[in-house]
N, C-alpha and C positions, 0 to 999 in steps of 0.2 A: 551619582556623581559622574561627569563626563570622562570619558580616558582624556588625557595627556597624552600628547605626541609621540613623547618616548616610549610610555609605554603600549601605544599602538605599533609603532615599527618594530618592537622586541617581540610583541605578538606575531608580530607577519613575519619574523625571519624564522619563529620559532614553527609555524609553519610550513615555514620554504623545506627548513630544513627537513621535518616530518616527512615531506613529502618526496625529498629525494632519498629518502632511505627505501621507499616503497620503488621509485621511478628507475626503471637502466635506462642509460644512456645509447641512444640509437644512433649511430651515424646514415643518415637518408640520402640518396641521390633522385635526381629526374633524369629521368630519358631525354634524350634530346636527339637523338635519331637512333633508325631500330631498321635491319636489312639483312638478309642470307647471315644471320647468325651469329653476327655485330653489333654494338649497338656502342655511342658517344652519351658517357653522365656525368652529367655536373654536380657537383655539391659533393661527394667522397672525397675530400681534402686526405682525410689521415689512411684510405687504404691501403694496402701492402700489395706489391708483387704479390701474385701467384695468389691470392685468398680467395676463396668462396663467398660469390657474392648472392644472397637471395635475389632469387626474380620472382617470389610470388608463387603457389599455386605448385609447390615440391619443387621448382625448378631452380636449377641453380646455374650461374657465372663464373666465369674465372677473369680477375682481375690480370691484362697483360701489359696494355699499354697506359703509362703514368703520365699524363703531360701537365702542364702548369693550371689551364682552364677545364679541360674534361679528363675523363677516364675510359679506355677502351674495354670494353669487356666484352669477350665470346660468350656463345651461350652451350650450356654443356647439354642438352636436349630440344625438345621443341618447345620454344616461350610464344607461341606464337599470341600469346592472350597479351604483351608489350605491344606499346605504342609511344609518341612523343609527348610526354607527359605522366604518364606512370613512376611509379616509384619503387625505387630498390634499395636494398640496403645490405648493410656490413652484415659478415657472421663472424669476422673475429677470426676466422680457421683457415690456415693452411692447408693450401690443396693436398689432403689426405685422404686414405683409403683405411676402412674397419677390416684387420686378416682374424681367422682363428683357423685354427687346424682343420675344421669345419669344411675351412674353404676347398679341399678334396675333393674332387667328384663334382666339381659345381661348375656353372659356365656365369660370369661374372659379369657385370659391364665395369665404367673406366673408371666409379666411385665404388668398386666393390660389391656393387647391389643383384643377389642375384636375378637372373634372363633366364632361369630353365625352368619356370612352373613350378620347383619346389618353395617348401618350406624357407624364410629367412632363416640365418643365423644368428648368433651376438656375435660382436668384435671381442675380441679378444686385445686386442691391439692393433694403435692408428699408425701405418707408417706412411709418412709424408710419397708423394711421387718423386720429388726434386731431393737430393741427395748426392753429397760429397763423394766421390769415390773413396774407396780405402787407401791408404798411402804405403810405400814401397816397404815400411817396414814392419807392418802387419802381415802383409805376400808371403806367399812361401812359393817355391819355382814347382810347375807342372810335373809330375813324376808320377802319377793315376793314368791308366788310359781309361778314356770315356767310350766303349765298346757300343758303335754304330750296327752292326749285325749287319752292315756290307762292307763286302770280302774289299769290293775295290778299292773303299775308304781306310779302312782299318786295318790291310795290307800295304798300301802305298802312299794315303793321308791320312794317316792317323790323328785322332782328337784325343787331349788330355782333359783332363778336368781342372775345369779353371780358365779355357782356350776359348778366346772367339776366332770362328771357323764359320768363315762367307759361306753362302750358300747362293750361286750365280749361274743365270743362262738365261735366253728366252723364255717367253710364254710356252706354257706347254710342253719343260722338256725334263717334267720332274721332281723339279724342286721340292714342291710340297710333300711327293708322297718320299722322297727322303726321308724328312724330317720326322714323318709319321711314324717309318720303319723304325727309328731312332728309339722312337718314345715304345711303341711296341717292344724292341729288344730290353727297356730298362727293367722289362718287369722282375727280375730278381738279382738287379743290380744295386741297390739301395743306393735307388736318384727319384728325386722328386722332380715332377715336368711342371712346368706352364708353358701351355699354348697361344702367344698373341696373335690375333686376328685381326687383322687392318686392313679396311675395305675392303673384302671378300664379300661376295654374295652368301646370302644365309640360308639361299642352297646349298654350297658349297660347306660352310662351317656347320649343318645340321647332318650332313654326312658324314664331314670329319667326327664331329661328335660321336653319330652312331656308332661310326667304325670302331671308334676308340671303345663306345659302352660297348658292343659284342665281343671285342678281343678282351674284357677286362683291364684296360689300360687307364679306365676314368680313374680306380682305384688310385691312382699316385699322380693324376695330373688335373691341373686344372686349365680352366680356357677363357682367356680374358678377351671377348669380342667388341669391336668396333666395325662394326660392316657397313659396306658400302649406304646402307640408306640409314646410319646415325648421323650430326653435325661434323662438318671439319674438325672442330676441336676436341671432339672425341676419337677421333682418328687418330687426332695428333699428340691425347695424350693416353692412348691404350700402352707403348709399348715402357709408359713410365710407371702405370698400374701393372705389369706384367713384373717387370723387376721391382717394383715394391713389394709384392708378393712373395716373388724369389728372395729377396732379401729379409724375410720375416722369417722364411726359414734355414738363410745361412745365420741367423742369431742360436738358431737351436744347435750349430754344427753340422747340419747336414750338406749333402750335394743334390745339387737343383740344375736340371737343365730348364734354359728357355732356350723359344722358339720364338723369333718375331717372322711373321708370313704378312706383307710382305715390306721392310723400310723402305722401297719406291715411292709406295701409294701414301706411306708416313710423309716423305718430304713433300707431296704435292699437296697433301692434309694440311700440313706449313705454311708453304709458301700461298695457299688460297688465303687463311687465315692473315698471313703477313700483307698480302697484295688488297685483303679489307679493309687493313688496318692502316693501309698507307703508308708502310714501311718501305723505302726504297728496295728497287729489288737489283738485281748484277746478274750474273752470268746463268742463263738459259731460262730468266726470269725470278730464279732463287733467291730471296732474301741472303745478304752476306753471312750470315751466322748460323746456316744450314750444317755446314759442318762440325758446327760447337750441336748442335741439336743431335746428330749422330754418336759423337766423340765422347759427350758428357753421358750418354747411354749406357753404351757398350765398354765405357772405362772402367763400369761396375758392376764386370763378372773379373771374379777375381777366385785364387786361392790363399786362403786364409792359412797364417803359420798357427799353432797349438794355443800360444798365449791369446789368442783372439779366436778361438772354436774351432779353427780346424773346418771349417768348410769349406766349401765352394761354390760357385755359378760358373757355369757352359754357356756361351753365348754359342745361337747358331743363328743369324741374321740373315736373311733373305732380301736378292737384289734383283730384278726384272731387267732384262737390258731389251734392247731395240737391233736386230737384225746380228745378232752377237759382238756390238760394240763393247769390250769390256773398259774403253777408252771416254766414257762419255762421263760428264760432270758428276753426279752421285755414284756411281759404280768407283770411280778413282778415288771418290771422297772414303767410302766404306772399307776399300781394297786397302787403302794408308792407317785404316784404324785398328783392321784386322788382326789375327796372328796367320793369315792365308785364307786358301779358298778353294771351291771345289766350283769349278769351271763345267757344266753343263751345255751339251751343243747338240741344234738341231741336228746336224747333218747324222752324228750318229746315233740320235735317238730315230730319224725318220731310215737307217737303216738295218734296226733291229738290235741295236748295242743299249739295255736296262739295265744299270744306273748309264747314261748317255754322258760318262764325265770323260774328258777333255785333259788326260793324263799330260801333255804337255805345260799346258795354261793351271794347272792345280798343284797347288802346293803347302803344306803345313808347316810353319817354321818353328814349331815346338814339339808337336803329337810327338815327334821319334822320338824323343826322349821321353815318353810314356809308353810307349808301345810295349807289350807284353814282348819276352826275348825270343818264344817261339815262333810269334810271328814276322819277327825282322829276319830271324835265322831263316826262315822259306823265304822270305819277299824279299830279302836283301837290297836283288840286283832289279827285282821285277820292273820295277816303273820306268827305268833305264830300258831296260830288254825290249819293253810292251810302247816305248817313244820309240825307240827306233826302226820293230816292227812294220808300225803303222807308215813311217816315211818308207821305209823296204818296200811297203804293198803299195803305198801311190809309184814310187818310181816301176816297178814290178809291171804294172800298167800300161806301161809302154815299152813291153819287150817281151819276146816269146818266146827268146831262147835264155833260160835259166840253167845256171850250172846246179850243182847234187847241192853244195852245201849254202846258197841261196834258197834253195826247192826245202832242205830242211827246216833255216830258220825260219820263212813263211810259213813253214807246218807247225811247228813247236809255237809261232806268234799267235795263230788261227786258235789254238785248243788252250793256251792259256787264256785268249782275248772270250772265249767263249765259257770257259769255266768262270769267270768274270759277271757273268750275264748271272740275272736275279730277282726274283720279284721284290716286289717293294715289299709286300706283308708276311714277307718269309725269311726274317733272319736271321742271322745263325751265329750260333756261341764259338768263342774264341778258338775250343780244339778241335772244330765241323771244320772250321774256315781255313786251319793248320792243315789238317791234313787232304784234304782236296786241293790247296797252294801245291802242297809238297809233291802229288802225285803228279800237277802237271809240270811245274817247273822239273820236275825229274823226269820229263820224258814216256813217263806212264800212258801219255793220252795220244800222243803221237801215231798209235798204232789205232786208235779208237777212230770211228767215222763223226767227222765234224756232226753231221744234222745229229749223231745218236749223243753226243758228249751231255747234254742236258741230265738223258734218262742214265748216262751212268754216272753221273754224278749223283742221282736219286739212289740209284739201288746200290751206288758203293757207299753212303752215309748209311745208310738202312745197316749193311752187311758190318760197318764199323762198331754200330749201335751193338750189333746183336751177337758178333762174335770175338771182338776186339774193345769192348766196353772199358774192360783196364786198363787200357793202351790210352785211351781219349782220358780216365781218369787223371792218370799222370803226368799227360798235356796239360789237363786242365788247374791239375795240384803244384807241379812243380813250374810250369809258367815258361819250359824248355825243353830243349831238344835234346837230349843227351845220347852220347852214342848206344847205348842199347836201346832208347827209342826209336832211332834212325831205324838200325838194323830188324826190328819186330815193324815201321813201316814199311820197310823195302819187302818184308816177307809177307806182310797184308796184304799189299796192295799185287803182289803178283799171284798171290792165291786168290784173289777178287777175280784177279783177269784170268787167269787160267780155268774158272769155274763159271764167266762168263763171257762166252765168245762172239755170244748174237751182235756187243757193240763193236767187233773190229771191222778194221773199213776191206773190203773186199777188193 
């Protein structure tokens, strides 16, 4: 007997419907043009801001620009196998990174994925890159100090935890191996590091790596690279991988410093990406929203009050300037977002002054209120003393007749400016840094010959270690100077000097 109409269309929906139970729904696009790491598609009607777009063959996109006829999407590696007519499509996911505690010891790219020949991990948990900052009444106010293991920092610009603290000067006068010393002094600080690497040569970041695995520092840090020969848009979005990470572990309550090296090379990362994309650009070629691209960053290193874990993040963001402009478009943008900043200059890194910082142009506008008490009690007046110095030795320069008590302050500026001086991969815990302050600010060194000040600086930490160990204890326990520790340093350090005379100046 033939079907009936009806009962053939009841047949075919029952069908249709079978068959969408088995079927997911795809949303597809076409290329429609494909260049340096851009590409214009049509047909992704319902995509989102910021989602992972497939391109085929592991690679993936990040949906940026939403227009009515096409979709701009960067490509987050090399797609080079796109052309005008290919096809992409949805994934449905928010540009997210997989953390587990795993991710220790690991060098990462910008989806989490590890770059150092080991073994993958599982995710443990996805945390988006884009994210709200915390709101003012989660915060709790900076009151930790974040112990940099240089004397000149954490005697005169002190870092809290919780503090973003620029990191600024020319090529070449430092910057980096700062931050390294930093992560090197955390190792029994209970802070976890990540290192972001943006545009760097991967000579450069296979060194930092080394460095870090020979001193044991990989232990507590990780290194989220974007180097010079990845896409723009991995560049641009390493240092939001870097604080998604950090953020995985202020949920556990912890303190996390990063490190972005360097945001320069991040806004040109941008603004190529923007200038692809045909977004109008303004001032020095910058897309207008370059400063929201920094701001929405670094908004979220925060310290957390108790009802919300009690952590923290340490921003230390790093800025390249051009012939020491600290005046030029990104540098002003970063300096306004800041809580300060430690000013680096050629002139006295090329005249022998390590860390080369620029004590009048640096400044923290919260670290002192973390500052451990013993060390404001030495440094009080230093930074004051050691500005004025420095003007004292240029006007100095131009005159030959000095009275006794000009000839002293240049002497007493000389042997503190030089007890100052420090390697980068040698720094030193809170009561080393006390008391070698105290000795010069007290006059201690004044009688010591400037070239020898280095080597008694070595052999009076040594003599501290090995004969006055209680003495740094109690620096170190009770977190001050109290008058009978004054009076046991006044008697150290002149039994130092009276026991070694090879350093007085003749």
């Amino acid at each position: 007997m033939p079907k009936t109409q009806d009962s053939f269309q009841a047949e075919l929906s029952k069908l249709i419907a079978n068959a969408n139970l088995t079927m997911t729904p795809q949303s597809v696009g076409t290329v429609v043009s494909y260049g340096d790491g851009v590409m214009q598609v049509k047909g992704l009607e319902d995509v989102q801001a910021s989602e992972l777009v497939d391109l085929g063959e592991g690679q993936f996109g990040l949906a940026l620009n939403l227009l009515s006829e096409t979709t701009g999407i960067v490509s987050l590696g090399n797609a080079d196998h796109l052309q005008a007519g290919s096809q992409v499509k949805r994934t449905g996911r928010i540009l997210s990174l997989g953390v587990a505690d795993e991710v220790l010891g690991r060098v990462v790219d910008t989806l989490g994925r590890p770059i150092d020949g080991k073994p993958a991990f599982k995710p443990k948990k996805f945390m988006n890159l884009e994210k709200v900052a915390p709101g003012v009444m989660s915060r709790k106010s900076v009151s930790v100090p974040m112990q940099t293991g240089v004397k000149a920092i954490d005697a005169m610009i002190p870092i809290g935890r919780g503090q973003r603290e620029l990191i600024i000067g020319d090529r070449g006068t430092g910057k980096t191996a700062i931050a390294l010393g930093t992560i090197l002094n955390q190792a029994d600080q209970n802070m976890i590091c990540v290192y972001v690497c943006i545009g760097q040569r991967r000579s450069s970041l296979a060194q930092i790596t080394q460095t870090l695995q020979d001193r044991g520092a990989m232990a507590y840090t990780t290194i989220v690279a974007a180097t010079a020969s990845t896409s723009s848009a991995e560049r641009f979005l390493a240092p939001y991988a870097g604080q998604a990470i950090a953020e995985y572990f202020l949920e556990q309550g912890k303190d996390v410093l990063i490190i972005f090296d360097d945001l320069s090379k991040h806004a040109q990362a941008y603004r190529e990406i923007s200038l692809l994309l045909r977004r109008p650009s303004g001032r020095e070629a910058y897309p207008g929203d370059v400063f929201y691209l920094h701001s929405r960053l670094l908004e979220r290193a925060c310290r957390l009050n108790e009802n919300y874990g009690g952590g923290s993040i340490t921003a230390l963001p790093i800025i390249e300037t051009q012939a020491n402009d600290i005046s030029a478009y990104i540098p002003t943008n970063v300096i306004s977002i800041t809580d300060g900043q430690i000013f680096l200059e050629t002139d006295l890194f090329n005249s022998g002054m390590k860390p080369a910082i620029n004590v009048g142009n640096s400044v923290s506008r919260v670290g002192s209120s973390a500052q451990a008490k013993a060390t404001k009690q030495v440094a009080g007046t230093m930074k004051l003393d050691l500005a004025q110095f420095r003007e004292l030795e240029a006007f100095s320069q131009f005159s030959s007749d000095l009275d006794e008590r000009t000839k002293a302050q240049l002497n007493r500026g000389q042997k503190v400016n030089s007890v100052l001086k420090q390697g980068w991969d040698t720094p030193l815990k809170m009561e080393d840094q006390v008391v070698v302050i105290f000795a010069a600010v007290k006059g201690y060194l004044d009688t010591i010959a400037l070239n020898k000040s280095q080597a008694w600086e070595a052999a009076y930490l040594e003599y501290m270690h090995q004969s006055e160990s209680k003495l740094l204890e109690s620096i170190a326990t009770e977190k001050k100077i109290t008058e009978e520790t004054e009076k046991a340093l006044h008697e150290a350090i002149k039994t130092f000097n009276s026991l070694h005379t090879e350093f007085a100046a003749k």
